[in-house]
MIKESE-501073 format. One line per 4 residues: for each residue x, y, z of C-alpha. Coordinates in Angstrom, 2 decimals, padded with zeros to 5 digits. Example, Ala and Ser with C-alpha at 12.3 -4.5 7.8 and 13.67 -1.06 7.14 Angstrom:
# residues 2
012.30 -004.50 007.80  013.67 -001.06 007.14
//
This chain:
# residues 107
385.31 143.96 012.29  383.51 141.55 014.73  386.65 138.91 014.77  388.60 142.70 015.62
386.15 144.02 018.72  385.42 141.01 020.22  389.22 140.54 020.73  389.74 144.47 021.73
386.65 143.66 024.12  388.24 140.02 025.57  384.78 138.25 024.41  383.07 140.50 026.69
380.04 143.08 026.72  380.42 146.02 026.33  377.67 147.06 028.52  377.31 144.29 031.04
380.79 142.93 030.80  379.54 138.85 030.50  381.25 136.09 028.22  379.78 136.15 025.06
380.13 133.62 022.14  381.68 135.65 019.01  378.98 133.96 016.97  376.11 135.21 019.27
377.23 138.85 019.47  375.69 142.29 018.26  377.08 145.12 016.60  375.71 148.11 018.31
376.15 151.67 017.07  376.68 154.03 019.81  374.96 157.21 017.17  372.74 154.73 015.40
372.34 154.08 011.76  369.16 155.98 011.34  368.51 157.83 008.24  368.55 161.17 010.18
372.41 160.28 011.34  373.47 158.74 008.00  372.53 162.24 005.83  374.02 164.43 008.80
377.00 162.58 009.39  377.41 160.00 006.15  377.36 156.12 006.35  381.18 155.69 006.72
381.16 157.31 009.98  378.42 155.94 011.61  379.59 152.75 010.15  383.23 153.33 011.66
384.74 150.61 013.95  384.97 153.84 016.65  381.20 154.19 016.42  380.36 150.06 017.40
380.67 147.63 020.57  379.86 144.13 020.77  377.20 143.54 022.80  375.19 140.92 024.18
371.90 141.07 023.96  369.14 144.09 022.90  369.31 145.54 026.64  372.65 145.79 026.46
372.50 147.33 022.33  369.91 149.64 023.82  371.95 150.65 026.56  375.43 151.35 024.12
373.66 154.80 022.35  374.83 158.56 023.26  372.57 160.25 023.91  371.46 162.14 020.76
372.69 166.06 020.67  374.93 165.40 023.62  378.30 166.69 023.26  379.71 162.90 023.93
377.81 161.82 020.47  379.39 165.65 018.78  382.85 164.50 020.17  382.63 160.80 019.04
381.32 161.87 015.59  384.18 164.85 015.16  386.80 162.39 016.09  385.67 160.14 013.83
385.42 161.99 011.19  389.38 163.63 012.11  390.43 160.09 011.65  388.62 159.37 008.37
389.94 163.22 006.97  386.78 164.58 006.57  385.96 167.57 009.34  384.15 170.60 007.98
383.38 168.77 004.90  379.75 168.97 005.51  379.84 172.62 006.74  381.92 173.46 003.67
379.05 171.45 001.86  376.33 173.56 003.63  377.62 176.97 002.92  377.94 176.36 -000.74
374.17 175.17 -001.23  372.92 176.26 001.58  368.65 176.18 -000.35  369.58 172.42 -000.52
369.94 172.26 003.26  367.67 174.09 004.44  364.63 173.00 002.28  365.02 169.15 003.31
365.18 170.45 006.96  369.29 170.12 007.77  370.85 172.80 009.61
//
């Protein structure tokens, strides 16, 4: 996946667009991996190649995230999940145990 980006990217940040070394490079989520976004929107679509950008540095990491709730990180996360053939499986999920959902919080 690095070897992949870094090539997509032509060995440059994402954010700050300098030369970076593919062995001194960062995987930054743009929703990150937090426990919050992996039970809402499951670890293989935060963990999707559409999801991460090589980076440079922790500025730059810091400086790759959507902001949380916006629509860009409801669009990135529904197209996502279109690609990987999963939209409306968690809303299907919701409405058939809905106590489950609501008791630990989810909407």
């Amino acid at each position: 996946m690095r070897t992949r980006k870094y090539s997509e990217q032509k060995g440059k940040c994402f954010v700050c667009h300098k030369p970076m070394e593919l062995m001194q490079t960062q995987l930054a989520h743009r929703v990150p991996q937090s426990k919050i976004n992996l039970d809402k929107y499951s670890k293989p679509v935060i963990h999707h190649e559409d999801n991460l950008r090589l980076v440079c540095s922790l500025k730059c990491n810091a400086a790759v995230l959507v902001r949380p709730g916006s629509i860009g990180e409801t669009d990135l996360m529904l197209s996502i999940e279109k690609k990987l053939g999963i939209v409306g499986l968690r809303r299907k999920i919701r409405q058939k145990m809905p106590n489950i959902y609501n008791k630990n919080g989810h909407n």
